[in-house]
C-alpha positions, 0 to 999 in steps of 0.5 A: 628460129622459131623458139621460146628458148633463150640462149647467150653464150657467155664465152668459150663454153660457158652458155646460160639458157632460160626455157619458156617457163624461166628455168635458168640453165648455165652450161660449163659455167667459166665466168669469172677469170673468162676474158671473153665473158661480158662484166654483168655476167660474171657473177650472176644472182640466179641459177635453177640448174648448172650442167656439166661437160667434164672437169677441167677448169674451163668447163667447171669454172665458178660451179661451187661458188655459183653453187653455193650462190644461188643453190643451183642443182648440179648435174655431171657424170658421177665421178665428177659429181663424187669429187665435187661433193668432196670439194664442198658442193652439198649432197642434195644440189648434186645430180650424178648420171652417166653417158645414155642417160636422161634425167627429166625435170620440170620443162625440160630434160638432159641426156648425156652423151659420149665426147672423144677428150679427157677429164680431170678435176684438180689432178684427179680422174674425173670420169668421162667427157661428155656431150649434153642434149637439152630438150625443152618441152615442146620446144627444141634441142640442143646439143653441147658437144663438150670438148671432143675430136669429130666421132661418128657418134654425131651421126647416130646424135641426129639419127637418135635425137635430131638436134635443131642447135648443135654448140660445137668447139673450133678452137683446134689443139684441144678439140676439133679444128673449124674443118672437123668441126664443119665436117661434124655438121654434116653428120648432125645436119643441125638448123643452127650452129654455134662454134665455140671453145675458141679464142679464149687462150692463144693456142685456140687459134680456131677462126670461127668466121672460116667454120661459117664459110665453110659449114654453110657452103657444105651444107648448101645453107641448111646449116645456118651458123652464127657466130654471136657476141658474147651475152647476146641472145643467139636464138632470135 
């Protein structure tokens, strides 16, 4: 794909983006107890932003500590940001917005979107789920779907924003199964998509491989899928 953006994916949800200009970017930040997450990842040293779906513990992950870190700003859907200021994230790291919203910053902006799941921070009610949309400044979008169930709201997604990259979950159980998930491409009709939320825990039985096989032959290879190894650039 022709693009300045770099992307890994760091296992189950968690992504770490860097726009052309060297904005760091961690997406559900789950690192350090991830058994998917490669060691030098685990604990990185620099973060400019951490973007959240929602708050279970798998999506937050390691956000305070990283947080506390690097100084990272950390942006979610206000209930979310509310209770993370409680649990000890400052003020003036923490970016609140809501579902239709964009928030604009130097090289690159966030819009946040719906997603069909729940929310919870430690037992409390953590707002609504939620998808993000990246885009970078003359460069691509990037749609993460968070944990959700397939949603027409996929197909108003490409009509509104056209996406190039759409990270979407597989693992079944929680979310969408690799056939909701292929389904869901056909309504985005992205260039590249990244299954994700899978294999991480045994109930995420998910097969990446069957998403691949299937989303390829729907789309008649419109949609490429790669599935990357964890701490790899998948944007190349």
């Amino acid at each position: 794909m022709d693009t300045e953006v770099k992307a890994y994916w760091l296992g189950h949800s968690a992504f770490k983006l860097i726009s052309p200009k060297g904005t760091i970017i961690y997406i559900d930040p789950y690192l350090s107890e991830n058994p998917q997450t490669p060691e030098v990842d685990k604990n990185p040293d620099k973060i400019d932003f951490i973007l959240l779906t929602h708050g279970h513990d798998d999506h937050v992950g390691d956000t305070l500590n990283l947080a506390e870190k690097t100084g990272a700003k950390v942006l979610s859907i206000l209930e979310l940001s509310a209770l993370l200021i409680e649990d000890g994230l400052p003020e003036d790291q923490a970016i609140e917005m809501n579902k239709g919203g964009t928030v604009v910053f130097d090289d690159f902006k966030v819009t946040m979107t719906s997603a069909n799941h729940s929310s919870t921070y430690k037992g409390q009610y953590a707002g609504d789920p939620a998808g993000l949309i990246v885009t970078f400044n003359d460069d691509i979008k990037i749609y993460h779907a968070g944990d959700t169930s397939i949603m027409m709201d996929f197909k108003l997604l490409w009509e509104l924003y056209h996406p190039e990259v759409s990270l979407l979950p597989i693992g079944d159980h929680y979310v969408m199964s690799p056939e909701e998930a292929s389904y869901s491409c056909k309504l985005l009709r992205p260039k590249v998509a990244v299954p994700i939320h899978y294999g991480t825990f045994p109930v995420l039985t998910g097969s990446p491989e069957l998403f691949k096989q299937i989303t390829e032959e729907r789309s008649k290879g419109k949609t490429q899928v790669v599935i990357p190894k964890p701490g790899e650039n998948f944007l190349v």
